[in-house]
N, C-alpha and C positions, 0 to 999 in steps of 0.2 A: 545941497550938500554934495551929492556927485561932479555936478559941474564945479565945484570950488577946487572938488579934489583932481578933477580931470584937465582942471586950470593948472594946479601946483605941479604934478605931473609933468605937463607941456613947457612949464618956464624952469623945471629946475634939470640939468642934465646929469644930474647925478642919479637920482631918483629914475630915471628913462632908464640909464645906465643898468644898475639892478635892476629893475624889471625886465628889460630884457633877456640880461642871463636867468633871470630865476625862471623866465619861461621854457627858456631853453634847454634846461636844467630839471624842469618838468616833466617837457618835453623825451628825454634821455630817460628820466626813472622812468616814465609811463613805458618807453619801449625796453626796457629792462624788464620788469616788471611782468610784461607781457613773454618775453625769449624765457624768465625763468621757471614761470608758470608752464610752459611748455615743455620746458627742461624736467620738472618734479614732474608732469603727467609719462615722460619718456620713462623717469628713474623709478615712481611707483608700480610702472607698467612692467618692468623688469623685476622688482625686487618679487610685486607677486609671481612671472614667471621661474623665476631662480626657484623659488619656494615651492611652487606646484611639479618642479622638476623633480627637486630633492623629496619631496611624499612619493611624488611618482615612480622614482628609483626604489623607492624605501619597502614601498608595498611589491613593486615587482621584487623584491628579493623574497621578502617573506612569503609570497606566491610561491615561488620557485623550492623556500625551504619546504613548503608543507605538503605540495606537490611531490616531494620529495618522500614524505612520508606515507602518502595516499600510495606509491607505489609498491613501496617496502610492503604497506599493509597488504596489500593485495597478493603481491606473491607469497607472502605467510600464510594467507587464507586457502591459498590455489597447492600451500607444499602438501606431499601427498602423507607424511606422517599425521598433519592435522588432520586429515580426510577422513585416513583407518579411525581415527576416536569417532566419528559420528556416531555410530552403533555398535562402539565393543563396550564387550560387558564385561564382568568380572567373573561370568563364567566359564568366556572363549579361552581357548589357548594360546598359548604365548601374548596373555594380557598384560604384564609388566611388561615383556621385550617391546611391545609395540608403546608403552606407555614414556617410556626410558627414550627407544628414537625419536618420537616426539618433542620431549625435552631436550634433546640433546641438539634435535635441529632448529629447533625454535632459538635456543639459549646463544647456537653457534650464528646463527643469521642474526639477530640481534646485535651479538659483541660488534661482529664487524661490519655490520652495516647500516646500524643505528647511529644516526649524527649527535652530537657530542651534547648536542641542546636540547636531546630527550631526556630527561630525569629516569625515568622509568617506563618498559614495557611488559605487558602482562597481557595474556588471553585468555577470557571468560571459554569456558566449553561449557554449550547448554545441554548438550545430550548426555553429560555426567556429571551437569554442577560441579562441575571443577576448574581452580585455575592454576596455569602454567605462569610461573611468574619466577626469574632466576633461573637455576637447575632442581627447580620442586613442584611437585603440586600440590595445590591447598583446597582444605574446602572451603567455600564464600567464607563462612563464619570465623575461622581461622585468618583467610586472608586479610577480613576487613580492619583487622588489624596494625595492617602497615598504610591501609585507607586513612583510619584515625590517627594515626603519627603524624600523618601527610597535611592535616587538618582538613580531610574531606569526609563526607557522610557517606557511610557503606549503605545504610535505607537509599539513598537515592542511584550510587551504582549501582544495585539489583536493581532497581523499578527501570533503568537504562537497559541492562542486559538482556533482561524480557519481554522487551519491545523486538517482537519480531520482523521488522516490516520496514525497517528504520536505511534509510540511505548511508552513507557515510557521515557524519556528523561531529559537531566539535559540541563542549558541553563543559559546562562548570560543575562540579560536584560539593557545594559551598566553601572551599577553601581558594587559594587565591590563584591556584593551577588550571590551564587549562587542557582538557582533553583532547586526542582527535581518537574516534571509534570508526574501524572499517566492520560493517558486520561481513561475515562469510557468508550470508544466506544471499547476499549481493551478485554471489559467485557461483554461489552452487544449489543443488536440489532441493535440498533445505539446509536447516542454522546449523550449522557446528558452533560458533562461539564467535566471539567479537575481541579483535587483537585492539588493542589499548593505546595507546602516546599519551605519555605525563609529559606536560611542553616547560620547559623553563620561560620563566617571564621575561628574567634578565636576560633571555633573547630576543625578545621583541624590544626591548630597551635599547639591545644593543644597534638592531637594525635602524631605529628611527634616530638616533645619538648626533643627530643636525641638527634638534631640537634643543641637544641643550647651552647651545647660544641664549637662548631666550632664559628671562628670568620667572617665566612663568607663561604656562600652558596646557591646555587638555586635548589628550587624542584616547582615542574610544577606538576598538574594535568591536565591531559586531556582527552577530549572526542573522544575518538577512534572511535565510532558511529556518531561522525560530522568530520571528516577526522583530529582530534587532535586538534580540538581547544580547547586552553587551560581556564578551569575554573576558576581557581588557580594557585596563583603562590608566593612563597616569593624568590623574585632573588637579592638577593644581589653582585651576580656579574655580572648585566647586561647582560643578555643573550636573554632575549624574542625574541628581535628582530632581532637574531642570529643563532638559533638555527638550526644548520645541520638538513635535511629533513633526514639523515640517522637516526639519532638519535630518531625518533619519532616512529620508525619501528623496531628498533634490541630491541633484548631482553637483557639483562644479566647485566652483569659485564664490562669494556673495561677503558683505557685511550685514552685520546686526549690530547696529546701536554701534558701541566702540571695538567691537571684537568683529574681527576675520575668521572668516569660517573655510573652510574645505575640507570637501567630503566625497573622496574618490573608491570608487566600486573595486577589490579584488579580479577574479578571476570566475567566469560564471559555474565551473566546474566543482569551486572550493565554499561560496557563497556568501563569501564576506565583504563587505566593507568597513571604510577608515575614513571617522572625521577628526577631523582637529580643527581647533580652537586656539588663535592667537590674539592676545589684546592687538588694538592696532598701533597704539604706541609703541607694541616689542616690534612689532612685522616691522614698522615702518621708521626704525630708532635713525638706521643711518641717514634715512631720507629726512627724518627730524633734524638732525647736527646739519646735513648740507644747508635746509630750509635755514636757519639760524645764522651759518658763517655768511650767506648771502645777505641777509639781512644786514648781518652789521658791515 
């Protein structure tokens, strides 16, 4: 059979004819082929850089805002009207006047130096169960009132506030706000009270907002300093309650199965980190359409 065929070959020069170009012709896709492969390993390798830049930028901002706040809180802590409340009573003298400049330097640093993406600030005083919140003070019971508005648990504020011992801390209160608490006992001899940050969410939205290219995505913020519980989250693919315990721990870049993973560390001061989750058909959509025009 071969030889018959490797006979008809030899005598017909038509048949030589095509064969030659179709080799040659082979020859050409195979080194195609090969240049484009090359090409998609160059274009994947960028689109993941382009992407780890754009998180990268994304979390240094929000670093930068919260830092932002950790300072504010602290000079709140360190002003010397909150100082006088450690131990005034309601028996010393001129107890409103010193209660009044309190409020009034609180309320005044607040207006204008509180960023725009605070919702609300408030300071717990523990050495008179009181909280300075606007131009007034409330007692717990009272304030927890605008707690429940907010849709957060006032049970779980107190059990916050009474944590003596507590570093600076960010914290969910069951509703979908997250806090940042500077305690003063950080600062000083002992606790006066803990100044408060109600964060808007729609600011973290807004910082990551290169995301919303994608048709669908989950990024998580979490607190590394509470063993990763997550502050934050916009998951549109379902994952909360999924989430590999590896994942909350590696650093970098990685796949799983069809989805892109990246999970880059905050600022070690603030203690957060930020993973996100992209299918890899969203990551990799343009490098899909080029893979295809080449094709045909």
């Amino acid at each position: 059979m071969f030889e018959t065929i490797t006979k008809h070959v030899r005598e017909n020069s038509v048949v030589r004819f095509l064969l030659s170009h179709l080799i040659i012709l082979l020859a050409a896709l195979l080194i195609c082929a090969v240049g484009f492969r090359s090409a998609f390993v160059i274009v994947r390798n960028d689109v993941l850089d382009s992407t780890m830049f754009a998180m990268t930028q994304a979390v240094s901002s929000v670093d930068n805002g919260l830092t932002e706040l950790r300072t504010l809180g602290m000079q709140t802590a360190r002003s010397e009207s909150i100082y006088r409340l450690e131990n005034l009573r309601h028996t010393d003298d001129n107890y409103y006047q010193n209660i009044i400049r309190a409020i009034n330097e609180y309320y005044q640093r607040m207006l204008y130096y509180s960023p725009n993406w605070v919702n609300n600030t408030f300071i717990y005083l523990n050495s008179m169960d009181r909280v300075i919140y606007n131009r007034a003070v409330y007692a717990p019971d009272i304030f927890s009132g605008y707690l429940l508005e907010w849709g957060d648990d006032a049970a779980l504020w107190q059990a916050v506030c009474t944590d003596d011992n507590r570093a600076p801390f960010f914290c969910k209160l069951g509703g979908q706000d997250i806090y940042y608490g500077i305690p003063s006992s950080r600062l000083m001899s002992s606790k006066t009270g803990t100044v408060f940050f109600r964060i808007d969410s729609d600011w973290l939205e807004e910082k990551f907002s290169f995301l919303e290219q994608y048709n669908g995505y989950s990024l998580f913020v979490l607190d590394d300093d509470n063993g990763g519980v997550c502050l934050y989250s916009h998951d549109d693919l379902s994952l909360a309650d999924s989430l590999p315990e590896d994942w909350l721990t590696a650093q970098g870049t990685w796949n799983s199965g069809n989805d892109l993973v990246l999970h880059l560390a905050g600022s070690d001061s603030l203690g957060l980190s930020y993973l996100l989750v992209l299918p890899e058909q969203q990551a990799m959509r343009q490098l899909n359409t080029l893979r295809n025009q080449m094709l045909s």
